[in-house]
N, C-alpha and C positions, 0 to 999 in steps of 0.2 A: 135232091138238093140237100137235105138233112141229113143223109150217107157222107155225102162230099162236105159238107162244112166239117163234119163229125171228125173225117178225115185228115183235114185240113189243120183243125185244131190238137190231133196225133200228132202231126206229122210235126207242128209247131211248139210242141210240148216236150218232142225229144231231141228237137233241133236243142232249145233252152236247157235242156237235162245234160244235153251233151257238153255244153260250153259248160256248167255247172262242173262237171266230172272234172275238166282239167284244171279247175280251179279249187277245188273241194277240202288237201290236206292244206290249203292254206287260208282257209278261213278263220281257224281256231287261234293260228300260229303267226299272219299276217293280215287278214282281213277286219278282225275285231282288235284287234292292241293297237292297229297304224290309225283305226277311226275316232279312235279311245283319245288316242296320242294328239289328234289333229286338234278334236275340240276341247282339250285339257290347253293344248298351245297357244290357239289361235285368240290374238290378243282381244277379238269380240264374234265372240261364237254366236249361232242363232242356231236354235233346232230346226227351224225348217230347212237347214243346208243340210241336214242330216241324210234323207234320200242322195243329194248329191254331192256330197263326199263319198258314202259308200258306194256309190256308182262310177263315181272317176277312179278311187284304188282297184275299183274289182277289173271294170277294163282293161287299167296298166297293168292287173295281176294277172287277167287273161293272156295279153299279147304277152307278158313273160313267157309263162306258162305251154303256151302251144309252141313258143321258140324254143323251149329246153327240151318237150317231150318228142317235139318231131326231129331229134339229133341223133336219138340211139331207140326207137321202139322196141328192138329185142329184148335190150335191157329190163324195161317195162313187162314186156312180157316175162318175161323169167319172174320178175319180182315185185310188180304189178299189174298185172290183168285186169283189175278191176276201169284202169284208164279208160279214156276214147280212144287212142290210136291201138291197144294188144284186143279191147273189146269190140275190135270190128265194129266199130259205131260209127266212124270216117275216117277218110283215108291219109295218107301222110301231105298228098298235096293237095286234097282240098284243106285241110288243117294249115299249110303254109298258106294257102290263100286268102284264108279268115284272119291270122294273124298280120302280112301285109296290108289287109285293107283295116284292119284295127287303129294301124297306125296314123292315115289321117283322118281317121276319127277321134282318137285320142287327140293330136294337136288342136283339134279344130276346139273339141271340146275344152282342155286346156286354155285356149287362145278367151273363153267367153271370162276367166278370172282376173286375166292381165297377163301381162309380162313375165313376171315372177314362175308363175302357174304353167304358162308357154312353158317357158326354159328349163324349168324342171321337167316337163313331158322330156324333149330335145335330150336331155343328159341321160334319162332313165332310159330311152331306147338308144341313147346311143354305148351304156354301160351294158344294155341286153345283149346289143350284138358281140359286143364282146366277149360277153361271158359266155353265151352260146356256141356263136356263128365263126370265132378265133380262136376256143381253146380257155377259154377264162377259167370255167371253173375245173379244169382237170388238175390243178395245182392248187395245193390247199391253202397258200399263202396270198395271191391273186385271188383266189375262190372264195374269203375272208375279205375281205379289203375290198373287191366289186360290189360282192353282196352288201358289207356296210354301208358302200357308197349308194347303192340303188336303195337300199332301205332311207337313206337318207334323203334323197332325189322324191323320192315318197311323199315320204312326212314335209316337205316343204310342201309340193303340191297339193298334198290333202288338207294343210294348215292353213295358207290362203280360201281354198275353198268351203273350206268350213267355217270363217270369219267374212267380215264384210268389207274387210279391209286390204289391199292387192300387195302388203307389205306385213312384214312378220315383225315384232317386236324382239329387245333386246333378250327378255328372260323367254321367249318362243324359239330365238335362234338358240340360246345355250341349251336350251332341252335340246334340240334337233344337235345341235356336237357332240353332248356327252350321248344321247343316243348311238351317235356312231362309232363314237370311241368305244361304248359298251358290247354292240353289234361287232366292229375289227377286231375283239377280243376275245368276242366267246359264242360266235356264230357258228364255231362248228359243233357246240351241242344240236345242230338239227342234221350234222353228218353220222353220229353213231347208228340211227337207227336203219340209216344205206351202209353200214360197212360192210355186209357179209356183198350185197351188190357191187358195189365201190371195189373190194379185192377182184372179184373176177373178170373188173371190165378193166384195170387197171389204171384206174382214176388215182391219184396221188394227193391223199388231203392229210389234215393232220391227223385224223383217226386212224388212218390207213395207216400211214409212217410213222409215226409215234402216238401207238394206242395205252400206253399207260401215262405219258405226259399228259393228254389231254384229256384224262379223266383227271387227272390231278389238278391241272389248270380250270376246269369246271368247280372242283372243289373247293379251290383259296378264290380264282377270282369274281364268282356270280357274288359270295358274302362281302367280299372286300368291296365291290363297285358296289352293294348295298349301300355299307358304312360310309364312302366315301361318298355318295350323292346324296344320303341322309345329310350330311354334315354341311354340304352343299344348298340343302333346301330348308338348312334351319329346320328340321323335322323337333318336336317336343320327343324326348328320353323316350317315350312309350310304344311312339311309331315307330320309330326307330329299331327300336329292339323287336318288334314284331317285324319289319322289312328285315333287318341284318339274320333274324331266325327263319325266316323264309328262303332266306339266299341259300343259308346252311342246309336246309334239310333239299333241298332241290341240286346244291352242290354234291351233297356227301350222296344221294340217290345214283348219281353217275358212274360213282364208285363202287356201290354197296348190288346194285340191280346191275347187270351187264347183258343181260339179251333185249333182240328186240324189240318185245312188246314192252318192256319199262324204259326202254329207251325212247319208245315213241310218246309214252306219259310223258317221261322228265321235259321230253323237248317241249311238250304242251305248256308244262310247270312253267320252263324258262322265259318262255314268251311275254308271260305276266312281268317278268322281269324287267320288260321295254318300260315299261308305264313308271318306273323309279326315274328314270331321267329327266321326270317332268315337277317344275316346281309344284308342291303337296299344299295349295293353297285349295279356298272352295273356289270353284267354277262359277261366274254369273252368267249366264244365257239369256240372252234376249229374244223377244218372242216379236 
């Protein structure tokens, strides 16, 4: 009996390990900035929503996630192995099965916030399929502009859920715009670090097709959406100049480092970037 529980509790350990894996390089870069984002927004946050906010983004970050990687596993293998689907840990359709049945569990789950919360689930699986399952992100214009929108589809549902309230206030919705304004902008710093992948499978983003505009573009506009949402949030002269000098050195890195392993920093860097589109007051939480 103690062999088989032992077992059991294996076997239940890498089932969890595995879901983990396909969700893993976006933890750093999606999972902490969108939870950050929720409860800086949500016009009356409680920390005990904290477990479940982080549990509604991770699952919608799941069902992404297993929808993109079960599209091309070659690719993965070429140029991640470390995956679930190149590391032989499950298979292409048991991975489509986990993320179909994701789906009404996510609504359902969604459905206990309100209405709000619902429909953002509804828009973010239905920008997935898109981007996946039609072609979305092989064009880096479409690729840009989906991913801002599902970034956005996000932070709505995670801002409800981490408030107590089933509706978003006025300075909660302008963080979530200029958010995606910032994101349709300069969302393909998280393409450099796939371009040597991105050329061979002949994906067409703006790295791909113009790889010195969009280092240039990472350069003027991560500082310049600084300055202008500093300006926006009434930031004091100090913060200020420490965000606008963050943007720069995280800008000018794009250009200055080109492989990459510094490409995968910078994109870590830029992530911190999301957290500028939220007004810089303190937070009150209610316990």
């Amino acid at each position: 009996m103690l062999s088989q529980a032992i077992d059991s509790g294996r076997r239940i350990s890498g089932h969890i390990l595995t879901l983990f894996l396909f969700t893993k390089s976006d933890v750093l870069t999606t999972l902490i900035p969108i939870t950050l984002f929720a409860f800086a927004a949500a016009p009356h946050p409680h920390l005990a929503r904290i477990p479940h906010t982080i549990i509604w983004i991770w699952m919608h970050l799941l069902k992404f996630d297993i929808s993109n990687q079960i599209q091309d596993p070659e690719e993965d293998r070429r140029n991640k192995p470390d995956r679930p689907l190149p590391a032989g840990r499950i298979t292409t359709e048991n991975a489509a099965d986990v993320r179909w049945l994701l789906v009404p569990i996510c609504l359902a789950f969604s459905a206990e916030y309100g209405g709000l919360a619902l429909a953002s689930s509804i828009c973010f699986e239905a920008l997935s399929i898109w981007y996946n399952d039609f072609g979305g992100h092989k064009v880096g214009i479409s690729k840009n502009l989906l991913t801002a929108a599902g970034y956005m589809f996000m932070e709505v549902g995670a801002t409800i859920v981490a408030g107590s309230s089933p509706c978003i206030d006025s300075i909660g919705a302008r963080a979530i715009i200029f958010s995606c304004a910032v994101f349709a902008t300069t969302l393909h710093a998280q393409d450099f670090k796939d371009e040597e992948g991105d050329r061979l499978t002949g994906r067409r983003t703006l790295v791909t097709l113009f790889p010195t505009f969009a280092r240039m573009s990472m350069m003027i506009g991560i500082p310049l959406w600084s300055f202008c949402l500093s300006r926006l949030w009434k930031m004091d002269d100090i913060c200020s100049a420490a965000f606008v000098t963050y943007g720069m050195v995280v800008g000018a890195r794009f250009m200055v480092y080109r492989n990459a392993t510094a490409d995968r920093q910078s994109c870590k860097l830029y992530s911190v970037s999301d957290l500028k589109s939220l007004k810089i007051e303190p937070v009150h939480l209610l316990f």
